[in-house]
C-alpha positions, 0 to 999 in steps of 0.5 A: 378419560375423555382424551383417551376415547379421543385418542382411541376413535383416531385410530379407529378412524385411521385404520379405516382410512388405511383399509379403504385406501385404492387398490388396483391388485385386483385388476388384470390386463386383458387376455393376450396383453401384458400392458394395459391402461384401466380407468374408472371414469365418471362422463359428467366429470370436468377431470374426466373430460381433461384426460380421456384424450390424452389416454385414448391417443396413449393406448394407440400410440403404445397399442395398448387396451383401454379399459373403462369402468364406468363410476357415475357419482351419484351428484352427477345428474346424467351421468349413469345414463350417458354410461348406458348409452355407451354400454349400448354402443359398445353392445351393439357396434362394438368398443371403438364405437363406445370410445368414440362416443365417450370422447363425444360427450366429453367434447361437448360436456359443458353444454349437456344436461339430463334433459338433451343428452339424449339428443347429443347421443342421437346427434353422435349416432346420426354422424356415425351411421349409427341406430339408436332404438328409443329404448336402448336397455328394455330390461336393465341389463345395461344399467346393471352392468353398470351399477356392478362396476360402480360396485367393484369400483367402491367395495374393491378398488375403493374408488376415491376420486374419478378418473382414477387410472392404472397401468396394469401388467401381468405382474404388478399394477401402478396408479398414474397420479401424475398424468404427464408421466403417463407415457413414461409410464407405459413405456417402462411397463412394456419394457419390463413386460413385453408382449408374448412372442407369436409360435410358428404355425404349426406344420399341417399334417399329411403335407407332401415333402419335397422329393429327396434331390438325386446324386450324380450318376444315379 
């Protein structure tokens, strides 16, 4: 009997695995693009710190979007709020400034802790010419944003690890677990979707046509 209930509670456990396995079928590349790198990532996280890089110079070299979702562990002291400074920058100055500052904090992660990232976030703004008020989300905005991606990340995607990366298109999405096939990866993607050819401008209307060229003798 007691092998049975066993036995039972194992494919119990095992059907739950399977329904919670990551799924990146919800993910869509931007609007306007047929490629697109996703990542959720975690700015307290070693890993992290190992690839932001390498997907940063990837999305330039293939001139491709990087997406980031933020998906702070709860065993990471300053993570969440190292995500809200970048939420503020991207707010305020836009995504190349909030990139920028990510691959900041990834460089001199070892030496932040809760109590001076502050300091490394004014250190960042100071050498971008950058503005950063004492209180960057007076009413939570940010950090809502924030606990709604770690929410797509865990009840949609089912986020096991950080980073976890995609390489999204139009027509399907594949996981990258092994990052040096990254650019392989990519390539194959826009080889297999490529970018929507620009239409013609359109003629504007009430334009002048050119004077029908006169035969000889009239």
């Amino acid at each position: 009997m007691r092998s049975r209930i066993f036995a039972v509670l194992c494919l119990v456990l095992a059907a739950t695995l399977g329904a919670m396995a990551q799924d990146g079928s919800m993910l869509k590349p931007p609007a306007g693009s047929s490629v697109a790198i996703v990542v959720f990532e975690d700015m307290e996280c070693p890993s992290c710190a190992q690839r932001a890089p390498l997907l940063d110079q990837a999305a330039k070299t293939y001139n491709v979007p990087l997406v980031i979702h933020d998906f702070p562990l709860r065993q990471h002291p300053w993570a969440f709020d190292a995500a809200v400074y970048a939420k503020y920058f991207e707010e305020k100055n836009g995504k190349p400034a909030s990139d920028k500052y990510r691959l900041f904090i990834y460089q001199y992660q070892p030496q932040i802790t809760k109590d001076n990232l502050r300091q490394y976030s004014e250190r960042y703004a100071k050498e971008n010419g950058l503005e950063l008020p004492f209180m960057v989300d007076p009413q939570g905005k940010l950090a809502a944003a924030i606990r709604a991606d770690a929410d797509f990340g865990n009840n949609t995607v089912h986020i096991q690890e950080t980073p976890t990366t995609f390489i999204v298109t139009s027509k399907g999405v594949q996981q990258v677990t092994d990052y040096a096939q990254l650019y392989t990866m990519i390539d194959q993607a826009k080889r297999a979707n490529p970018a929507p050819a620009a239409s013609a401008p359109a003629a504007k209307s009430g334009a002048k046509k050119a004077p029908a060229k006169k035969k000889a003798g009239q």
